[in-house]
C-alpha positions as CSV (number, residue, x, y, z in Angstrom):
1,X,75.4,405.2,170.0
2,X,76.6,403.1,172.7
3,X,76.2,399.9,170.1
4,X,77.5,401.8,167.3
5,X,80.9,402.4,169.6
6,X,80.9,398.9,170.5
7,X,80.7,397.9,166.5
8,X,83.4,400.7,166.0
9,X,85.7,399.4,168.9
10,X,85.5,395.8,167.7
11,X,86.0,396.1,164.3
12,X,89.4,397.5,164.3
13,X,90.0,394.3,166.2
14,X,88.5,391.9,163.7
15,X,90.4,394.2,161.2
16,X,94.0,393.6,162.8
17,X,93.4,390.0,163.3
18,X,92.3,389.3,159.5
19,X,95.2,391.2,158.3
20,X,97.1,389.0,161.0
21,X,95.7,385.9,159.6
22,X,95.6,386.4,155.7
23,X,99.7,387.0,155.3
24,X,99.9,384.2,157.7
25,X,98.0,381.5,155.8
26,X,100.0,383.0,152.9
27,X,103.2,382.7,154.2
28,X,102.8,379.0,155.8
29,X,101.4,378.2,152.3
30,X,104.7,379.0,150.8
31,X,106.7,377.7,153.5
32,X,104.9,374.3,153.3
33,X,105.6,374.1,149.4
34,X,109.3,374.2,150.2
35,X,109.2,371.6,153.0
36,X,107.1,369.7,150.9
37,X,109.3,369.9,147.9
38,X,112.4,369.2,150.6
39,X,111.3,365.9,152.1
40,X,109.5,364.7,149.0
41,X,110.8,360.8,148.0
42,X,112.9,360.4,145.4
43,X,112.1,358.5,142.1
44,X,113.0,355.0,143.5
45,X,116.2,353.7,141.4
46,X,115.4,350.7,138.9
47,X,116.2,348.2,140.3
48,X,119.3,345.4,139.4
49,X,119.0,342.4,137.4
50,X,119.1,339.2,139.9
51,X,121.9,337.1,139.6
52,X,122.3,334.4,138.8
53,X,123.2,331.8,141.5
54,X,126.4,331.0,141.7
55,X,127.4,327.9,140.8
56,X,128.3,324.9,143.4
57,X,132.0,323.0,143.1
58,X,129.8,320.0,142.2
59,X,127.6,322.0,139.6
60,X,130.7,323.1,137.9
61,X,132.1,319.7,137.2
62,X,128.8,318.2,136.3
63,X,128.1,320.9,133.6
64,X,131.9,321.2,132.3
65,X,132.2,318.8,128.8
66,X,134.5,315.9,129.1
67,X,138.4,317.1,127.6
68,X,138.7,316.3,124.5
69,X,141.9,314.0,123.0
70,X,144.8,316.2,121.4
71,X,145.3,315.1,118.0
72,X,148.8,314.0,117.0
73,X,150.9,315.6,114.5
74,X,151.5,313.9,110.8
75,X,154.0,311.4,111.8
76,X,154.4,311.2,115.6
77,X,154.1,308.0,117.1
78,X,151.2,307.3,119.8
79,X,152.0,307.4,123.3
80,X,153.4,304.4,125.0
81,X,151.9,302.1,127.3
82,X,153.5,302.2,130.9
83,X,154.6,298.5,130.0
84,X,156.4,299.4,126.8
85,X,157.7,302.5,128.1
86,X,159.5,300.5,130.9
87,X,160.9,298.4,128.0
88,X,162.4,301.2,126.6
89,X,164.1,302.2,129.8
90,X,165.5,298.7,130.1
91,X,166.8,299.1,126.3
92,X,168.1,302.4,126.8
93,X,170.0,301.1,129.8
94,X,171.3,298.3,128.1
95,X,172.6,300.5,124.9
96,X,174.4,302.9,127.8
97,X,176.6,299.7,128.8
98,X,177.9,299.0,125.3
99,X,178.0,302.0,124.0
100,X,180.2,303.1,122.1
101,X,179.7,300.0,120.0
102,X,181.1,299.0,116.6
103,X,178.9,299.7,113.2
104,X,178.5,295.9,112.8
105,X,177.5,295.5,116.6
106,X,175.0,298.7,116.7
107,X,173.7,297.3,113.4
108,X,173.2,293.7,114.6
109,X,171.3,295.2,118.1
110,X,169.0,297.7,116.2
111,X,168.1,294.7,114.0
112,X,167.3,292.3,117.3
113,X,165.3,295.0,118.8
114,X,163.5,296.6,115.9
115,X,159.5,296.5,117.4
116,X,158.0,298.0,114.1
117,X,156.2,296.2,111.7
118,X,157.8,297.7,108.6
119,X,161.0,298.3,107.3
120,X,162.4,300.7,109.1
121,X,164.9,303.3,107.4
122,X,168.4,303.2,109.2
123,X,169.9,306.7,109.7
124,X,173.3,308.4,110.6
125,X,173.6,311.2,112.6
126,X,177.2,312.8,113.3
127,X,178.0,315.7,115.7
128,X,180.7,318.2,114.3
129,X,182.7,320.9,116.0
130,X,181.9,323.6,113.6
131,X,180.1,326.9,114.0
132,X,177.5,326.8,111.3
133,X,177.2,330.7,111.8
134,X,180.3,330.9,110.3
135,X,180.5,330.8,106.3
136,X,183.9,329.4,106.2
137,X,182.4,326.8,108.6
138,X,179.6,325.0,106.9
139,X,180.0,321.7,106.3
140,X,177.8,320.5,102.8
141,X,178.0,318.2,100.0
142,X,177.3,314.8,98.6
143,X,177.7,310.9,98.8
144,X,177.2,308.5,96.5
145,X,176.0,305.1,98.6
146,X,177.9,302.1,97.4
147,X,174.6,299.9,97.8
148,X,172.1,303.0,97.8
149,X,169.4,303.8,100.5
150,X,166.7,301.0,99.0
151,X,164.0,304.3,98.2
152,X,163.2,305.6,94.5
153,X,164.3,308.7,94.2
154,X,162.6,310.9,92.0
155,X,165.3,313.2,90.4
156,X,164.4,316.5,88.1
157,X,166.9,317.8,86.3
158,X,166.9,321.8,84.6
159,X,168.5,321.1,81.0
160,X,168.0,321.8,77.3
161,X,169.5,320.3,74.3
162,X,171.9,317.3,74.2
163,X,171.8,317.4,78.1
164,X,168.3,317.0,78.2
165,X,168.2,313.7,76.0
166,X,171.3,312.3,77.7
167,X,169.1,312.8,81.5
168,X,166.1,311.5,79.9
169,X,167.8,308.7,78.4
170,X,169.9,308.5,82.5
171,X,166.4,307.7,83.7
172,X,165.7,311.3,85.3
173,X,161.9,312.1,86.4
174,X,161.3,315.2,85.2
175,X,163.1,317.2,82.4
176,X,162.7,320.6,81.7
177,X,163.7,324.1,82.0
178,X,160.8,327.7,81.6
179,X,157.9,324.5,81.9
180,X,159.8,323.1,85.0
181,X,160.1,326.4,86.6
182,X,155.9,327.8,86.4
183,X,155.0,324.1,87.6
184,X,157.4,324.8,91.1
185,X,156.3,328.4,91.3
186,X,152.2,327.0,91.4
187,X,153.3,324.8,94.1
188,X,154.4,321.6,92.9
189,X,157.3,319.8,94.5
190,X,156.5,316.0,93.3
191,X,160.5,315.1,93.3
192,X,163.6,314.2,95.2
193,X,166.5,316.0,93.6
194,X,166.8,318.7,91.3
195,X,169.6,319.0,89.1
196,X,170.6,321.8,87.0
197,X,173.0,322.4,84.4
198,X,175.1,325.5,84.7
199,X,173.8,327.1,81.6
200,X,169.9,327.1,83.5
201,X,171.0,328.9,86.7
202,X,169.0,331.8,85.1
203,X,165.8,330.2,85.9
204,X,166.3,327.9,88.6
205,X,168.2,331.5,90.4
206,X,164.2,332.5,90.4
207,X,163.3,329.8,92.5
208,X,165.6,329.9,95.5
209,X,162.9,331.3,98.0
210,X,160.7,328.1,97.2
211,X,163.1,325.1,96.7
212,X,165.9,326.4,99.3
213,X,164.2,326.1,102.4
214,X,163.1,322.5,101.3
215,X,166.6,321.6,100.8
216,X,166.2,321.3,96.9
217,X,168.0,324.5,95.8
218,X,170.7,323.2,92.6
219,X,173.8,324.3,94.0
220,X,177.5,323.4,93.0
221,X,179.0,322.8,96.7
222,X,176.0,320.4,97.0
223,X,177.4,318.6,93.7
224,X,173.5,318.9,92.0
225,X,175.1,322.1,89.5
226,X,176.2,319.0,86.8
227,X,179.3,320.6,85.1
228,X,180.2,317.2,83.7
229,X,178.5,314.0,82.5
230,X,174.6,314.4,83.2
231,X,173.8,311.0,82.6
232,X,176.5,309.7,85.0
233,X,174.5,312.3,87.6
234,X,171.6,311.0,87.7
235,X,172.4,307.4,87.7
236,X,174.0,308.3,90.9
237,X,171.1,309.8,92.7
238,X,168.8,307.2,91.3
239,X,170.8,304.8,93.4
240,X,170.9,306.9,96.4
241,X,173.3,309.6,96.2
242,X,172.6,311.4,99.2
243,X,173.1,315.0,100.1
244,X,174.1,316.3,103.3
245,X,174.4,319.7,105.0
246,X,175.1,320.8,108.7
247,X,172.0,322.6,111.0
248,X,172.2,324.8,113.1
249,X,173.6,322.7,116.0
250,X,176.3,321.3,114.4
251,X,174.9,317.7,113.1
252,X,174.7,316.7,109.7
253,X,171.9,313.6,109.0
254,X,171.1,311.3,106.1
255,X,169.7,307.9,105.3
256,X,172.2,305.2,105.3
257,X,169.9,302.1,104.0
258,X,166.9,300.2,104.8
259,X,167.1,297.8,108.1
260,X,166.2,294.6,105.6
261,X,169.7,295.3,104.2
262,X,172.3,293.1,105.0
263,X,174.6,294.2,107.9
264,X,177.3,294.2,105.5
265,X,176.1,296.7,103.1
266,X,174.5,299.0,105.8
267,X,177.9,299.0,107.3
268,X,179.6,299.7,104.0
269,X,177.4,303.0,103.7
270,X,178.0,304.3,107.1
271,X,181.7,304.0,106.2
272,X,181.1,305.6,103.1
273,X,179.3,308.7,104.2
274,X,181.3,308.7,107.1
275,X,184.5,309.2,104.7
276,X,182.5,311.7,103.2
277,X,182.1,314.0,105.8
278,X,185.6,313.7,107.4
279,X,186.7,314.6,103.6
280,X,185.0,317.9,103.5
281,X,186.2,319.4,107.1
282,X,186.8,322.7,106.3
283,X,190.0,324.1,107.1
284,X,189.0,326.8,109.5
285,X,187.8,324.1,112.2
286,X,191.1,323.4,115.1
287,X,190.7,320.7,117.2
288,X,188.6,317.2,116.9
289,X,186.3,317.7,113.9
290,X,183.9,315.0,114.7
291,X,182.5,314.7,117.8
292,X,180.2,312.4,118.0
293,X,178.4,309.6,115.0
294,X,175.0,308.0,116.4
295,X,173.0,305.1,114.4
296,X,169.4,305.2,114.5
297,X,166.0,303.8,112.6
298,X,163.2,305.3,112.3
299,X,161.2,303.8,115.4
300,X,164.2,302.6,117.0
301,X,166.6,304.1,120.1
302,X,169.9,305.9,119.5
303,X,173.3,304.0,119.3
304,X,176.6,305.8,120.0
305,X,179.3,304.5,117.6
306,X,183.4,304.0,118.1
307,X,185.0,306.1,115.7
């Protein structure tokens, strides 16, 4: 009995402390699952491409290629020497104490200083007061050298008929008129001058956009729309009729001659275009029409001339 009791008495015990201990483990389980699940690492992050090291001042030039030349444009003379380039200075300074200078005197100089070994074109270059923006204002037409600009000119001339036998027989280039006209519009411009007879303004009117902005547009203020003898036209431009037409800034430019010419000829076709020019001021212009005339060559410095 007494054992029995004792069994009895401590059971209840054992009872309360397994239920006390089963919810416990249970609950510490759970517990630990979520601490776990807190303080567990995260996925580590992938990691960077290295890079790379940077480069040292002295690295930098070492790898960098050498520069490379700049090519010149068709045309443009090569740089100068310091030596020549002082020589120029000198020149320059020399043509500012004599200027302005008379046509035979600026002629003479650029002949004594010429420095290129060929024949260098001599040009004229004359400063107007005129506002080219104005159409009543533009200055434009054409000279007949007395002793031509020593080139062969190439002329084409638009004609059909009589006119086109007579311009043949002249010594023109090129004549034609429809045949003429498809050769220009595939890109061919193998010529000078282009001439026209009024009767082919139809078709050369087609070509403005492609010969105008080349300067070889026919046009009667020009004197290349040939209203009277064709022949006696293209003579003239065979021998160096020249045309001429203001830009933008006010200068008109042309050929005067080669610099093997004799002084007296070359000074004979300055006057002449000169005369030219003056002739066609256009009446809207007050004031002093011509501001400025400048002889040149091709490799040669600038020469004001008295005028």
């Amino acid at each position: 009995m007494g054992r029995k009791k004792a069994t009895e008495a401590a059971s209840p015990a054992a009872a309360e402390e397994k239920a006390t201990t089963k919810p416990e483990s249970s609950g510490k389980g759970k517990a630990a699952g979520k601490e776990q699940a807190k303080t567990a690492p995260a996925a580590p992050a992938p990691a960077k491409p290295a890079e790379p090291p940077k480069q040292t001042e002295t690295a930098k030039t070492a790898v960098q290629p050498p520069p490379t030349k700049k090519k010149r444009k068709p045309g443009q003379a090569p740089p100068l020497g310091k030596k020549k380039r002082n020589e120029l200075k000198q020149l320059k300074e020399k043509i500012r104490q004599l200027e302005p200078m008379s046509l035979p005197q600026a002629i003479e100089f650029l002949k004594q200083h010429c420095r290129a070994e060929f024949d260098e074109t001599v040009e004229i270059h004359m400063h107007l007061n005129v506002d080219p923006k104005q159409s009543d204002q533009v200055v434009r037409g054409a000279v007949a050298l007395p002793h031509g600009i020593g080139k062969a000119v190439r002329v084409l001339v638009f004609a059909t008929g009589e006119n086109a036998a007579r311009a043949k027989e002249a010594g023109a280039d090129f004549v034609g008129a429809d045949d003429l006209a498809k050769k220009i519009q595939g890109g061919w411009f193998d010529f000078d001058v282009a001439l026209a007879t009024p009767d082919m303004m139809g078709i050369v009117g087609r070509l403005g956009k492609l010969l105008g902005p080349r300067g070889l547009m026919p046009s009667p203020k020009a004197g290349t729309v040939i209203t009277g003898d064709i022949a006696n036209a293209v003579r003239e431009f065979k021998m160096g009729k020249v045309e001429y037409r203001v830009d933008q800034t006010g200068n008109v430019h042309a050929p005067i001659g080669k610099l093997s010419f004799e002084t007296s000829k070359l000074v004979e076709n300055a006057q002449a275009f000169i005369e030219a020019v003056r002739a066609a001021r256009p009446a809207a212009v007050k004031g002093q029409y011509i501001k400025s005339v400048t002889l040149t060559t091709t490799m040669g410095p600038g020469i004001r001339i008295a005028v």
